[in-house]
N, C-alpha and C positions, 0 to 999 in steps of 0.2 A: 604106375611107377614111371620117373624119369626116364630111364634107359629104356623101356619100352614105348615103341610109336605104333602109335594106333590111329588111324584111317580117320580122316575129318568126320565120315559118317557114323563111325563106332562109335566115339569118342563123342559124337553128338546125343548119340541113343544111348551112352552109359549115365550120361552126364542127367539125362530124362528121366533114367532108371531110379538112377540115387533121389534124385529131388522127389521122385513119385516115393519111394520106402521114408523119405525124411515127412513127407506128410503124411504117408498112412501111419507113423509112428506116434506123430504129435495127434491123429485122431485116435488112432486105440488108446493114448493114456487120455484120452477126453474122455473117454467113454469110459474107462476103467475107473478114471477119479470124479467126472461125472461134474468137473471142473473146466473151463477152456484159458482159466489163470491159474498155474499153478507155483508162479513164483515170477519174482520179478522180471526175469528172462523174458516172460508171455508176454506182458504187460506193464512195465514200470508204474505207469500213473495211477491203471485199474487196481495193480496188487495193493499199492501202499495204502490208494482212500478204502480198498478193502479191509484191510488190514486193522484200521483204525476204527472204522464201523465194527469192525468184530470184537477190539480191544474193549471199546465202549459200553458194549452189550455183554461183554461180561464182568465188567465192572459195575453194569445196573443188576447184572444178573447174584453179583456177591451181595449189592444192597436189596435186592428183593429177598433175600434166605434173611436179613438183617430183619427188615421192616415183617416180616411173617414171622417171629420171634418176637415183638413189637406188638405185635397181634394177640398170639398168645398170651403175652403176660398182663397184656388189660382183660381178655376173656376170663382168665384166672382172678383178676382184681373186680370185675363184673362177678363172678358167680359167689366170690364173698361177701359183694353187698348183697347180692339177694340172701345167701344166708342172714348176716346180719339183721336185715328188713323181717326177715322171717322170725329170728329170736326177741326182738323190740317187740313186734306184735305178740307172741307169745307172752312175753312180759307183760304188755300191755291189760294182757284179759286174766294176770295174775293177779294185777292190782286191783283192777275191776272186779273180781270174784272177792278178794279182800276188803273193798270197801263196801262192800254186800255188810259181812258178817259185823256184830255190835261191838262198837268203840265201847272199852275198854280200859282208857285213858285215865289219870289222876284229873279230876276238872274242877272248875266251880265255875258254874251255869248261874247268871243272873233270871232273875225272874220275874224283874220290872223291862217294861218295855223303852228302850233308848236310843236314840238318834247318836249318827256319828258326831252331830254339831252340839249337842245338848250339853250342858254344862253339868260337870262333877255334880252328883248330890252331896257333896262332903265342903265342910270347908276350907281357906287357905289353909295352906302351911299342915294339915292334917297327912298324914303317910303311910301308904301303903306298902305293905311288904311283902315279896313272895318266897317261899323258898321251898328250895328244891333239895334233899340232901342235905349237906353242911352248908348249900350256899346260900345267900340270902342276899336279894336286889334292893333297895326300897325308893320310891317313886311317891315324890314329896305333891302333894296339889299347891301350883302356884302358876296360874296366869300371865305372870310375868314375868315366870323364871325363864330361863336357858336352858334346854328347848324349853317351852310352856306347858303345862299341863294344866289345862283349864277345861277344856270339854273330851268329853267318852274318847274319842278319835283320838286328841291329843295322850290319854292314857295308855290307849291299846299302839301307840306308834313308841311311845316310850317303853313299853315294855319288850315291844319286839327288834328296840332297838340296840345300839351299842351298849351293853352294861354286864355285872358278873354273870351271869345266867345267860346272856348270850354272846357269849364273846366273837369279837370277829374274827373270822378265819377258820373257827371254831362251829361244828354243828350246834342248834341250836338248842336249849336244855327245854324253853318256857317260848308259848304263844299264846298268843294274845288276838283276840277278835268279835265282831259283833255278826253272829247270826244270818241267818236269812231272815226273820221275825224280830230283828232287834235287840238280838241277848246279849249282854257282854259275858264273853267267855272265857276263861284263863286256865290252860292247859297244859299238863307234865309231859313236852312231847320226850323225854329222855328215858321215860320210865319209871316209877319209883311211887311214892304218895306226894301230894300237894298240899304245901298250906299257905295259907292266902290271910294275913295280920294286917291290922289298923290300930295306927296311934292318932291320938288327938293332941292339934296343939297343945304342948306344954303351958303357953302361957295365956292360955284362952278357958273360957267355958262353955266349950262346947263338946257333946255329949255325943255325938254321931256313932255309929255302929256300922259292921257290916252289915247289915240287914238292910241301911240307906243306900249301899250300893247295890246287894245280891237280891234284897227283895227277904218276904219273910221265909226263905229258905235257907237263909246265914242262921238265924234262928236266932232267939235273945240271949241265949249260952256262950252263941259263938261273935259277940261283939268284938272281942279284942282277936283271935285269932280263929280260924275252921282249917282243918285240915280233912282231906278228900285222900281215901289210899285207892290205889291201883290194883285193877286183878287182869292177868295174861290172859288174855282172849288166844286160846293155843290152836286156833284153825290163823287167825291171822300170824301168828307166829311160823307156824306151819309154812303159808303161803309167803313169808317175808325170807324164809329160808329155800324155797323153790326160786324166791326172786334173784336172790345172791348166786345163786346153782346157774340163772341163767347166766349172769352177769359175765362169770369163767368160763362159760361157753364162750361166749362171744370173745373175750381174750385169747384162749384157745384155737379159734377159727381164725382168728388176723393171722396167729403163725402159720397159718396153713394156705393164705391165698398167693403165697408167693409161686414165680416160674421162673426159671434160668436166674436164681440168685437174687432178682429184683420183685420187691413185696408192695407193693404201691400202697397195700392198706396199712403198713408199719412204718411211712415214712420215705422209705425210697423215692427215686426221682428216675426216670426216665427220658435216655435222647435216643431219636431214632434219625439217623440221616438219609435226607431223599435223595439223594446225585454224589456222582463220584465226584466233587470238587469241595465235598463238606458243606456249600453254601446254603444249601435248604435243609432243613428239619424241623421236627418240633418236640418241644420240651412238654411233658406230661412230668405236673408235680404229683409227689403225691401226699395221703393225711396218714391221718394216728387215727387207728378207730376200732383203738380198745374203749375199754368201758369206761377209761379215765379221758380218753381224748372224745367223745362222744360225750361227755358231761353227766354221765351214770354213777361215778365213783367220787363221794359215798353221796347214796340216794338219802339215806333216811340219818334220821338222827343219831347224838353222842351217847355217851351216858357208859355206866361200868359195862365191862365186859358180859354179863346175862341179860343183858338186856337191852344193847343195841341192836337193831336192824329188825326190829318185833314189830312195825305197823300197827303201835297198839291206837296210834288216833287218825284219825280222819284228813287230819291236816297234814300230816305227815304222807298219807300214800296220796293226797293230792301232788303236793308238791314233787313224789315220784313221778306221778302220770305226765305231769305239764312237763318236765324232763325229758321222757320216752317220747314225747312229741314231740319235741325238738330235735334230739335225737334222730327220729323218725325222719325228719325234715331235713334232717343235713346228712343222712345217708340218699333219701330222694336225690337230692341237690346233687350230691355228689355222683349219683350213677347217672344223672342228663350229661355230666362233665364227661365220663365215663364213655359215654355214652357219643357225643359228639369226637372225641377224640377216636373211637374208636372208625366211626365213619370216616374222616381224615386219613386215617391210616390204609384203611380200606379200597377209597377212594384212588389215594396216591399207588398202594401195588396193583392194583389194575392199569391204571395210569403209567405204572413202571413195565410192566410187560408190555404193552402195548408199544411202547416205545423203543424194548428188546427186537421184539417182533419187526418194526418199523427197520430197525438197525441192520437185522439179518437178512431184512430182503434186501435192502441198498447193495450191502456186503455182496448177497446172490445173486443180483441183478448185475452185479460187473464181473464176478467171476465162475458162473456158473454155465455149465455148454448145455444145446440145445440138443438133446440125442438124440432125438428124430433126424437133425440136419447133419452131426458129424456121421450120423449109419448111413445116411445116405452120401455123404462125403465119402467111406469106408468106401463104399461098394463101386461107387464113380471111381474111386483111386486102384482097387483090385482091378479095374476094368482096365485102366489104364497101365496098370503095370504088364497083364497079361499082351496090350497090344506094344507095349516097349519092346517087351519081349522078346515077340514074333516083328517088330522094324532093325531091333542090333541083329537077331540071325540074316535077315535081307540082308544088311549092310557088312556082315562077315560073308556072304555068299558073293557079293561084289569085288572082295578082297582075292578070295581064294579063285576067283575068274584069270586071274592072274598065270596062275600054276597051269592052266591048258594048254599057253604057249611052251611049256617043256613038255608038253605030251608025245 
């Protein structure tokens, strides 16, 4: 206090006193917070670059919870492609056990031997008809018509090609083919009976039969028209109705590979950001890979309602298999994508912590106290207060030397 005078030496020793309690203060909260910055006061320059290393690290720290949700939802889009992969195969050995059992099919099977390049045994302007049901294609022989129809090949291309019986856009009713032996084949892939007619030129004399194209299995009855009926082979039916069962699995499963609202196999897309400043990330698209986006839907052929999706011919559950393979191939495909992207993701949150990590030592390194050195600070400073202590009593012992001379 002002009004109080106190002895240059007191006044020296108090003054030792106080600074000695102001540093054992600033060491016990070192020690207590385990900090030797504890706010701008300690350290201006240390606090602030502390400060912002820590800002930093936990803005990588909200993107690494980001990017590990980012994780999750491709492991979730990974484990529905191996289901999927698992259901294709399944299918796969559906068809294959299907194409075991005996075709079944409306047909008429040539039984002359013929080259794809071999020219019609019939001749010009003579016309073949097929029909299927009510409907009825007919495929005129002419060489130099529009397409041409002049040799085997050119017949079986015309018939599998754009006309009533197969329309496009449309499953296909009628197929057409030559054998592994040569046969010409012509098949009711829709279901139902086949019959297979010839006209001869109107204005010609020529006598031709089916039996010049199918061989004497047309038979000399069946010159003008043969019809071949159909009977259900009901283990392939059986197996064409497991195949559809699998199909809605697989539709079923895509709804279920999604995580946190994003379904990567339904469509969704994906951004994961690497740094607090937005600038890095990456974009994971994603597919469709239901049964319609996978190119399963529909496998087999049209025809009325009892008797679509039956695998009653050979060519029919080919043309499923060579599908499922594809299929098969663009699920592959896609889980490498999968697959790379997820290492990416992986990569960068380790990469991200590390650099948390990196942050927080910087941050530690400038404001973090050494306890070892403030304890032994502590106890230098108790030492030193104990002997202030015992120098202000000396220096009040000097004072009170005064009061002798009134003795």
């Amino acid at each position: 206090m002002a009004d109080i005078a106190l002895s240059k030496g007191v006044r020296q020793n108090l003054l030792a006193m106080q600074n000695t309690v102001d540093l054992m203060g600033r060491t016990q909260n070192r020690l207590a917070t385990g900090k030797k910055v504890n706010s701008a006061l300690d350290n201006p320059t240390s606090y602030f670059v502390a400060a912002g290393l820590e800002n930093r690290a936990n803005d990588l720290s909200r993107i690494l919870d980001s990017m590990g949700l980012g994780i999750k939802t491709l492991e979730a889009a990974d484990n529905g492609v191996k289901g999927i992969k698992r259901l294709i195969e399944t299918a796969q050995g559906t068809a294959r056990q299907a194409l075991q059992a005996a075709s079944s099919t409306a047909e008429m099977r040539s039984s002359l031997t013929l080259q794809a390049a071999d020219a019609i045994p019939l001749e010009t302007d003579d016309a073949v008809t097929v029909k299927i049901g009510a409907t009825t294609a007919t495929f005129t022989i002419d060489p130099a018509g529009t397409p041409p129809i002049g040799t085997v090949q050119e017949l079986v291309d015309a018939i599998n090609g754009a006309n009533a019986l197969n329309v496009a856009g449309s499953p296909p009713l009628v197929h057409a083919s030559l054998d592994e032996t040569g046969k010409l084949v012509i098949e009711n892939v829709a279901g139902g009976d086949l019959t297979v007619g010839l006209t001869n030129d109107a204005g010609g004399a020529e006598t031709n039969t089916l039996a010049d194209l199918f061989g004497s299995g047309a038979g000399p009855t069946e010159a003008a028209t043969a019809t071949r009926t159909a009977t259900v082979n009901t283990i392939r039916k059986s197996l064409a109705q497991q195949f559809e069962g699998l199909k809605a699995q697989i539709d079923q499963l895509i709804k279920d590979s999604g995580f946190n609202g994003v379904n990567l196999l339904n469509g969704d897309n994906l951004k994961v950001i690497f740094n607090e400043n937005n600038t890095t990330s990456i974009n994971i698209e994603g597919v469709i890979f239901d049964s319609q986006g996978l190119g399963l839907s529909p496998l087999t052929d049209g025809g009325s309602a009892d008797t679509i999706n039956q695998w009653q011919s050979d060519w029919e559950i080919t043309q499923s298999l060579d599908k499922l393979d594809d299929a098969l191939n663009l699920v592959r495909s896609q889980a490498s994508n999968f697959g790379s992207n997820l290492i990416v993701l992986q990569t960068r949150q380790d990469f991200t912590k590390q650099a948390i990590a990196t942050l927080n030592g910087g941050s530690d390194l400038l404001t973090l106290a050494d306890t070892s050195e403030e304890g032994a600070n502590l106890l230098a400073l108790q030492t030193r207060q104990q002997l202030s202590t015992q120098a202000l009593s000396l220096s009040a012992q000097t004072d009170q030397a005064v009061l002798r001379l009134f003795g």
